[in-house]
C-alpha positions in Angstrom: -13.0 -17.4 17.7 -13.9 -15.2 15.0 -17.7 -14.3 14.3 -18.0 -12.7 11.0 -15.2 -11.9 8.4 -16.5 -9.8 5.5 -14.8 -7.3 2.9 -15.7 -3.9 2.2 -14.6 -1.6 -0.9 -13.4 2.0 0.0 -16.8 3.2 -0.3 -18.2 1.0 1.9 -20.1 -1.7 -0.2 -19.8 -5.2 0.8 -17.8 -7.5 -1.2 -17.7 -10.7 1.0 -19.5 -11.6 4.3 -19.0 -14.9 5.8 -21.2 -16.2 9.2 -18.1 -17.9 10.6 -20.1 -19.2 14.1 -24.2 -19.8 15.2 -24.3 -17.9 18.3 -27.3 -18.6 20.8 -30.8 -16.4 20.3 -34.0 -17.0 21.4 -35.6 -19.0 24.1 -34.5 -22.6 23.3 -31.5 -22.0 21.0 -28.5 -22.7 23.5 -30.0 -25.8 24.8 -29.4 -27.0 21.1 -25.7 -25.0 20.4 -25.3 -27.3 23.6 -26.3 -30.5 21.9 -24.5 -30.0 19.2 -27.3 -30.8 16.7 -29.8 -28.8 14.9 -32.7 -27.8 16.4 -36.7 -29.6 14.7 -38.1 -27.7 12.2 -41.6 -28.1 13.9 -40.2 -26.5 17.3 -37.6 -24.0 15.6 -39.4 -22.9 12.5 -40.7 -19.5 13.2 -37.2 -18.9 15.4 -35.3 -19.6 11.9 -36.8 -17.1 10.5 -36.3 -14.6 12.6 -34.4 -11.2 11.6 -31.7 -12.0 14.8 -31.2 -15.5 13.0 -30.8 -14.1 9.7 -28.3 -12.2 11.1 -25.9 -14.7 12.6 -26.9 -16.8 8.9 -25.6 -13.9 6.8 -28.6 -13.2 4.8 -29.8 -9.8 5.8 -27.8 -9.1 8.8 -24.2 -9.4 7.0 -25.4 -6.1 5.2 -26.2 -4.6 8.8 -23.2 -5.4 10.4 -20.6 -3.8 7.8 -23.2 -1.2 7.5 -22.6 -0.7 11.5 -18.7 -1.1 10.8 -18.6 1.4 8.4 -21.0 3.9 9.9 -18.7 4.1 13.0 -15.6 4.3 10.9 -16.4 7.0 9.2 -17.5 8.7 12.0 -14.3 8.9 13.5 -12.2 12.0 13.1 -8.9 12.5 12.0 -7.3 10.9 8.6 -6.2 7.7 11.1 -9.1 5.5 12.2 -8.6 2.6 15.4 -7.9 -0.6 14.2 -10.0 -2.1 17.0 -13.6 -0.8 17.7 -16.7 -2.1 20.1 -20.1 -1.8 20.2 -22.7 -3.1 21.8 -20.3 -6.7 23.1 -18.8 -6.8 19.7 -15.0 -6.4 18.8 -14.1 -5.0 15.2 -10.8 -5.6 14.1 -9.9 -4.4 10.6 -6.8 -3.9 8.3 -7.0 -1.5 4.9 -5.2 -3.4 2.0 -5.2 -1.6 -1.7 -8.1 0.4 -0.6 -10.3 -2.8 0.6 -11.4 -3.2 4.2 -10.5 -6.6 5.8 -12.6 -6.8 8.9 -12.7 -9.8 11.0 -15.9 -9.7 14.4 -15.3 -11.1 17.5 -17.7 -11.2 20.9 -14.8 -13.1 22.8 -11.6 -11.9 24.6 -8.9 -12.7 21.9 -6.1 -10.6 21.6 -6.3 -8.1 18.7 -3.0 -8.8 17.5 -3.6 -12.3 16.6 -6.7 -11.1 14.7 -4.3 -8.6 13.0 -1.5 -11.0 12.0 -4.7 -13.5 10.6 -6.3 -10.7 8.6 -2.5 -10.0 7.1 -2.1 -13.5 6.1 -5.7 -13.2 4.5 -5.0 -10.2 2.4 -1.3 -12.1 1.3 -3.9 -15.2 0.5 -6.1 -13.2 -1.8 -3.4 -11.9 -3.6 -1.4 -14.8 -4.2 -4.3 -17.1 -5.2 -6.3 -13.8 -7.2 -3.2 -11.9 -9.0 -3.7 -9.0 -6.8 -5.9 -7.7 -4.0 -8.8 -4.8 -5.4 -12.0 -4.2 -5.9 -12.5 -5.4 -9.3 -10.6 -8.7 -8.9 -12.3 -9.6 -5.7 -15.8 -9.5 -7.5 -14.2 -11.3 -10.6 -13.1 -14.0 -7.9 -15.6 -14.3 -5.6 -16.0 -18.4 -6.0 -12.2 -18.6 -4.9 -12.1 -16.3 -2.1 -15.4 -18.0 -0.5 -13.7 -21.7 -1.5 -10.3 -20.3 0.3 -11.9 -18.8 3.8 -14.2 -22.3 3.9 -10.8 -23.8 3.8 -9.4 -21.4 6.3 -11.7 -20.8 8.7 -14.1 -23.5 10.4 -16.8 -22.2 12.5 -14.7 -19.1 13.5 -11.3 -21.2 14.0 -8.1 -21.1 12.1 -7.3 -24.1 10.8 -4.5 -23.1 8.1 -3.5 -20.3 5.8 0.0 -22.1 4.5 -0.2 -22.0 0.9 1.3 -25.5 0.9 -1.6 -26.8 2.4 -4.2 -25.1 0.8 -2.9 -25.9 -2.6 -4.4 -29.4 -2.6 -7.8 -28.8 -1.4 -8.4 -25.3 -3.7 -10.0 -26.2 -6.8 -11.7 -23.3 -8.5 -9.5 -21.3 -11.3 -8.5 -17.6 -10.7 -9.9 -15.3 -13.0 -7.2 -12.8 -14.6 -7.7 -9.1 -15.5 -6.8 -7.7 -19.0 -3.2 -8.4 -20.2 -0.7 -6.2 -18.7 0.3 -2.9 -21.2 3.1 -0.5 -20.8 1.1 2.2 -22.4 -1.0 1.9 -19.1 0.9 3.9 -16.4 -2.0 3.0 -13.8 -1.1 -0.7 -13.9 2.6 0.1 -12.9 2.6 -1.2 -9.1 4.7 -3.9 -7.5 6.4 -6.6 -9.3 5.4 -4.7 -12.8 6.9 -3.1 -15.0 8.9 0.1 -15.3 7.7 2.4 -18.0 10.0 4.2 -20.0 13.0 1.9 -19.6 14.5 -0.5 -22.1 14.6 -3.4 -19.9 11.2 -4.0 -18.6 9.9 -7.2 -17.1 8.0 -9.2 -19.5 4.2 -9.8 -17.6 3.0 -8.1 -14.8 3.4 -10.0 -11.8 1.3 -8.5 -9.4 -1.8 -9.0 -11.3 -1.1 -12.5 -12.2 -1.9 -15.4 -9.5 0.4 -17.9 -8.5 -1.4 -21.0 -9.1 -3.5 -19.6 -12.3 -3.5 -23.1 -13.7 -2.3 -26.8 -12.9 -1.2 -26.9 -16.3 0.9 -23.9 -16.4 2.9 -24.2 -13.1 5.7 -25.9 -14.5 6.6 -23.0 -17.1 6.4 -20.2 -14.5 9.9 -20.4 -13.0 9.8 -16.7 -12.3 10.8 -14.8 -9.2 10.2 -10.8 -8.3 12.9 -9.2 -6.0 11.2 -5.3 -5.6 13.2 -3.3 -3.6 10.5 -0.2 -2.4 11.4 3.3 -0.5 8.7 5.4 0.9 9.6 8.6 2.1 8.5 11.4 4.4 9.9 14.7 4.6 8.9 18.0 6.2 10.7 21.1 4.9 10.4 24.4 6.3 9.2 28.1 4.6 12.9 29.0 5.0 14.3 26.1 3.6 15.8 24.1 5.9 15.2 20.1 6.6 12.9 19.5 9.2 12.4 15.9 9.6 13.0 12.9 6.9 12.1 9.5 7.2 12.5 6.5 4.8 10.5 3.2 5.4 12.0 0.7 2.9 11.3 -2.9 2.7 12.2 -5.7 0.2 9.8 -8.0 -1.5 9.7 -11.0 -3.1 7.3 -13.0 -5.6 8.2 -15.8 -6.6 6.8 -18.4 -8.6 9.2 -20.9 -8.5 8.8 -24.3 -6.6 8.0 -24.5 -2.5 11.6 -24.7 -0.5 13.9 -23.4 -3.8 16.5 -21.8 -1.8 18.5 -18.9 -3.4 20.5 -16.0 -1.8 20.0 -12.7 -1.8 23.3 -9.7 -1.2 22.9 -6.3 -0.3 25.4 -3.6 -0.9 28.5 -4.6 1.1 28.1 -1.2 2.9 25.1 -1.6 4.5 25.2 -0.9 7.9 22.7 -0.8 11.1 22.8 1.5 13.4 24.8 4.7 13.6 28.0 2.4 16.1 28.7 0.1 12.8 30.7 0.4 10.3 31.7 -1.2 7.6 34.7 -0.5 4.6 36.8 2.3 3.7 33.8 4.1 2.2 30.6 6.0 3.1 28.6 3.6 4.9 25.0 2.7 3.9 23.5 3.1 7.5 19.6 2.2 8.5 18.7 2.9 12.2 16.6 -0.4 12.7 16.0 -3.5 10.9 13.6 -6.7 10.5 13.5 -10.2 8.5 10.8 -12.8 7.7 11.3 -15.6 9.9 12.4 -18.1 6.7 15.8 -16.1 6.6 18.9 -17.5 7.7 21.7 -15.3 8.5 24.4 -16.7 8.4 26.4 -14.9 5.8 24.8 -11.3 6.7 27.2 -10.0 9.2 30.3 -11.4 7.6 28.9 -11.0 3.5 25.5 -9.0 3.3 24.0 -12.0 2.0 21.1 -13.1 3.2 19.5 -17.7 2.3 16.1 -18.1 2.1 14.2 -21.1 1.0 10.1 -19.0 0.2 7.0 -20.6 -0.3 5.6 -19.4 -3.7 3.7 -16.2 -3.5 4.6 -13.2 -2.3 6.5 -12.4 1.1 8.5 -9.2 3.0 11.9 -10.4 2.7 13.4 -7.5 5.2 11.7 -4.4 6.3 14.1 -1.2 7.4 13.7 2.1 8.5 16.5 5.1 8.2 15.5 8.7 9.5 17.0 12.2 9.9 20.1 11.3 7.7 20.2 10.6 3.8 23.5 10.1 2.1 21.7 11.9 -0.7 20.3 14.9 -1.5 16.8 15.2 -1.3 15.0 14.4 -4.6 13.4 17.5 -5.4 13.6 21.3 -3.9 10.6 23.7 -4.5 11.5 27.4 -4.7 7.9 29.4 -4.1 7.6 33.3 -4.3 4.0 34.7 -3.8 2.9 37.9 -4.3 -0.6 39.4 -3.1 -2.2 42.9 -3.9 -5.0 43.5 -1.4 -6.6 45.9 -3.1 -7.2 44.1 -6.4 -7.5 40.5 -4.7 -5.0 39.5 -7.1 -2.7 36.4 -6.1 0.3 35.8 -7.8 2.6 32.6 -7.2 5.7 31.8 -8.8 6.7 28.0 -8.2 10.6 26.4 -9.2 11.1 23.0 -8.7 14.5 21.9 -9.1 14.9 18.0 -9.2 18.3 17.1 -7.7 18.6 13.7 -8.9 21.9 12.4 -10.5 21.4 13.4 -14.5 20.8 10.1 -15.2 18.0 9.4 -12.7 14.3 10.5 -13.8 11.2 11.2 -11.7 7.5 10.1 -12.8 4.0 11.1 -12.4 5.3 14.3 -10.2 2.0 15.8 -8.8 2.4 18.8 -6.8 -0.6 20.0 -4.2 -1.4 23.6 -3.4 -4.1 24.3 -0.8 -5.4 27.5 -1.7 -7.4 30.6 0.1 -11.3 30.0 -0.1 -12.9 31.8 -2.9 -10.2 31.1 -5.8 -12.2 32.1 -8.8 -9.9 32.1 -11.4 -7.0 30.8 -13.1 -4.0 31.6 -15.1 -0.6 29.9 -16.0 2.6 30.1 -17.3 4.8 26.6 -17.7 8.2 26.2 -18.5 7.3 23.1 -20.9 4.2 22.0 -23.2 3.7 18.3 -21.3 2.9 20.3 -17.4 -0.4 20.4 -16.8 -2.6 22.9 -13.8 -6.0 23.0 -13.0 -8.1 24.0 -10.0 -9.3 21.5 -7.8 -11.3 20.6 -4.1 -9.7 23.9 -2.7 -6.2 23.5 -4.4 -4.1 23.5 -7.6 -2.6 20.7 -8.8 0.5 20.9 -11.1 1.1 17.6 -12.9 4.6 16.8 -14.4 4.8 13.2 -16.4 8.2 13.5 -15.8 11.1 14.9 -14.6 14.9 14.7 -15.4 17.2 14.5 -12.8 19.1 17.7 -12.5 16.3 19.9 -14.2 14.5 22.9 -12.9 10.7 23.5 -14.2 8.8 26.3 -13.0 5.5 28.2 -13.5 3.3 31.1 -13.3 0.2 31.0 -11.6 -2.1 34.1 -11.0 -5.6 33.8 -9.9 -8.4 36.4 -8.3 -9.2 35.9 -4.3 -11.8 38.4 -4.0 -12.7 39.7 -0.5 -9.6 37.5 1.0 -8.8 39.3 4.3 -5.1 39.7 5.0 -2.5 39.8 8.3 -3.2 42.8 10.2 -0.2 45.7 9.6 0.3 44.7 6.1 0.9 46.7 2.9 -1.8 46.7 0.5 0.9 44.8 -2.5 3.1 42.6 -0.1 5.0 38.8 -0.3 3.6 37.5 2.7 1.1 34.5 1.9 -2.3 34.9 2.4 -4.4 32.8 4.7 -5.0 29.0 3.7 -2.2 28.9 1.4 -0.4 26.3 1.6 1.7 23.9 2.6 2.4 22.2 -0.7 2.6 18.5 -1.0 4.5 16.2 -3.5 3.9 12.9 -5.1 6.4 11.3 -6.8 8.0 7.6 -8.2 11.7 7.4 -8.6 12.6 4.2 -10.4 16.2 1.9 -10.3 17.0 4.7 -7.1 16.6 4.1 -3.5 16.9 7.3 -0.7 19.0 5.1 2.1 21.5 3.7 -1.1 20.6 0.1 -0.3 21.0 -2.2 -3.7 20.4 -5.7 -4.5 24.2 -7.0 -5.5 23.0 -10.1 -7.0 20.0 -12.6 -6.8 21.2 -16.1 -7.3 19.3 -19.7 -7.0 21.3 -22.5 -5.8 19.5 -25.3 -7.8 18.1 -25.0 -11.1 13.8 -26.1 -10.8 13.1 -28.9 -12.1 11.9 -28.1 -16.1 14.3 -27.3 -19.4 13.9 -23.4 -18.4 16.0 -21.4 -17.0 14.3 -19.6 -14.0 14.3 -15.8 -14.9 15.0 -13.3 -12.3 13.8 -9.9 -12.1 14.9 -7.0 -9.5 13.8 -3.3 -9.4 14.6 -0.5 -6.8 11.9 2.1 -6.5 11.3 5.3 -4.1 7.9 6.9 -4.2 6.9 9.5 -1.6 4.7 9.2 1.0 4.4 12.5 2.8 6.3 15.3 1.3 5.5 18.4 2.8 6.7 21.9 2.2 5.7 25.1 4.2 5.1 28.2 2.0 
């Protein structure tokens, strides 16, 4: 039984806060949770009024309680933070979802991965019914998502989050952000489009709800197949590879009717595990693999192809995971070369970062990171083109690149004063060896229509047409991004 469900932004500010139970306080109060029926006003009055009451009523106390949550969460060290707390006989269970805290209360013994896999299906609610899951479309929506967790939760039990269901009690309309612009690189996410490219999808699907309008549903024979790499890699000072990992799953939107069953093949290379193999070629290998349980299959081992039959929204098809072996080279190599005088407190860094994608491949909104000795005071730079972009910044310099060509090298020039930096004991008053707190350097990146591990999407095909005139249109992207690239200086 769940107490109190409420979401908070990334700051901490409460968005929603629902009283899911009355739990007994006071003298008096569990003879009538006993009954079952409310309590006289004559007798209960003054009790009703009460700042516990309040509490469990979600007036004041709401605000207290995700206060408490988020006072204790950021409290913790370390970038990671527990998905389950306690205090004081109460259990916190929370999942982060596009920056938004989902956090679901509990004062009984339920197991935390049950609240987990609810608060999951929550989040996949939201975004279906909202467009997306974020800050500003939860406050533009908060009639719906209040209408949807009456629906799902009753008195702290789960009654249903299947779409299917829901559908025919769910009345009030989603309201949509601004139309979707490709001149608007921060609205590039999943399902959207890809910038740049001369076959983009028309509308932005992530931001657009499945069931925006009752009118409408027939003319949105649409589905999404995103195919989304994230990957880690550690690199040492010298050079060499010390640890890569790729976790890659494929996703699906689709706004075609409930039970539309179409068939999805992968690249007939595609391996798992390092015993299989498969053709006369290079295999595609992945170390471990997992499917949504509305996958059949029955072709896979024999054809790579996997039958499904999705609800609408959005679902993980497959998720994989592939580490310590890439068939390709890594993405990008950086190249640094420092130089430090002592005397002067001058700091000199040469950076060349070569791209080692195929030539027809391109890289976007490449940020490089730079912790740098305390004291930086200031700044100059060389770059290789007019487009790059340096600045100082929170301890670091940030180099921005818009984009990058595969097989490209871009470098640049930065010198800055460090005065009263103290150095490694025995060294030369000019010498290459980095100074304290410099470094390691960190990379951001998005690589579109290329995936690390090789894995492609050979076809998507429906096996009935929806009912309508329209022919359903079917969009598929493949997309790495990184998510911890790490270089040691």
């Amino acid at each position: 039984m769940i107490s109190q469900f409420f979401i908070l932004s990334s700051k901490g500010d409460p968005l929603i806060y629902k009283d899911c139970i009355l739990e007994p306080r006071g003298p008096g109060w569990g003879d009538w949770a006993g009954r079952g029926s409310a309590p006289e006003p004559s007798r209960y009055g003054p009790l009703l009024n009460c700042p516990s009451i309040r509490s469990v009523r979600g007036d004041s106390g709401g605000q207290d309680v995700a206060e408490l949550f988020y006072r204790k969460l950021t409290c913790l060290s370390g970038e990671e933070s527990p998905v389950v707390m306690h205090h004081d006989g109460r259990h916190f269970i929370h999942i982060r979802h596009s920056g938004l805290y989902l956090v679901a209360t509990t004062s009984e013994n339920i197991s935390p991965f049950s609240l987990l896999e609810l608060l999951s299906r929550l989040a996949t609610l939201l975004a279906d019914y909202c467009g997306s899951l974020g800050e500003g479309t939860i406050s533009r929506n908060v009639a719906l998502v209040y209408e949807l967790l009456d629906e799902v939760l009753d008195y702290g039990y789960v009654q249903t989050t299947s779409m299917e269901m829901l559908r025919n009690f769910i009345q009030t309309e989603a309201v949509v952000s601004k139309p979707f612009s490709l001149f608007d690189l921060s609205s590039v996410g999943l399902f959207g489009a890809e910038t740049q490219q001369s076959k983009v999808a028309p509308s932005s699907a992530a931001s657009r709800p499945v069931l925006s309008s009752r009118s409408e549903q027939s003319q949105k024979n649409e589905v999404f197949l995103d195919v989304v790499e994230r990957l880690s890699v550690l690199i040492a000072s010298n050079g060499s590879l010390l640890k890569v990992d790729v976790q890659g799953e494929i996703r699906l939107k689709s706004f075609l009717p409930s039970g539309s069953e179409m068939y999805i093949g992968l690249t007939e290379e595609f391996c798992v595990g390092k015993s299989e193999l498969r053709g006369y070629g290079p295999g595609i290998r992945v170390d471990e693999v997992s499917f949504h349980s509305s996958v059949h299959l029955e072709e896979f081992e024999s054809h790579r192809i996997l039958r499904l039959q999705p609800p609408q929204g959005e679902l993980t098809v497959m998720r994989y995971q592939l580490s310590d072996d890439l068939p390709s080279p890594l993405p990008f190599r950086l190249f640094p070369s420092v130089q430090w005088d002592r005397g002067s407190g001058r700091l000199q860094i040469y950076l060349k970062l070569r791209c080692d994608l195929p030539s027809k491949s391109q890289a976007l909104n490449v940020r490089l990171y730079l912790p740098l000795p305390r004291g930086v005071v200031s700044l100059s730079q060389e770059l290789s083109s007019p487009d790059q972009k340096a600045e100082l910044g929170e301890g670091a310099l940030h180099w921005d690149l818009p984009r990058v060509q595969g097989g490209s090298q871009l470098s640049g020039l930065f010198q800055m004063d460090v005065p009263g930096l103290p150095g490694p004991p025995g060294q030369e008053p000019s010498t290459s060896a980095p100074p304290l707190g410099l470094g390691p350097a960190g990379l951001s990146f998005e690589l579109p229509r290329h995936t690390c591990s090789g894995l492609q999407v050979r076809f998507l095909r429906l096996a009935l047409r929806p009912c309508g005139n329209t022919n359903p249109h079917k969009w598929v992207r493949h997309l790495s991004h990184s998510d911890a690239y790490v270089i040691r200086i």
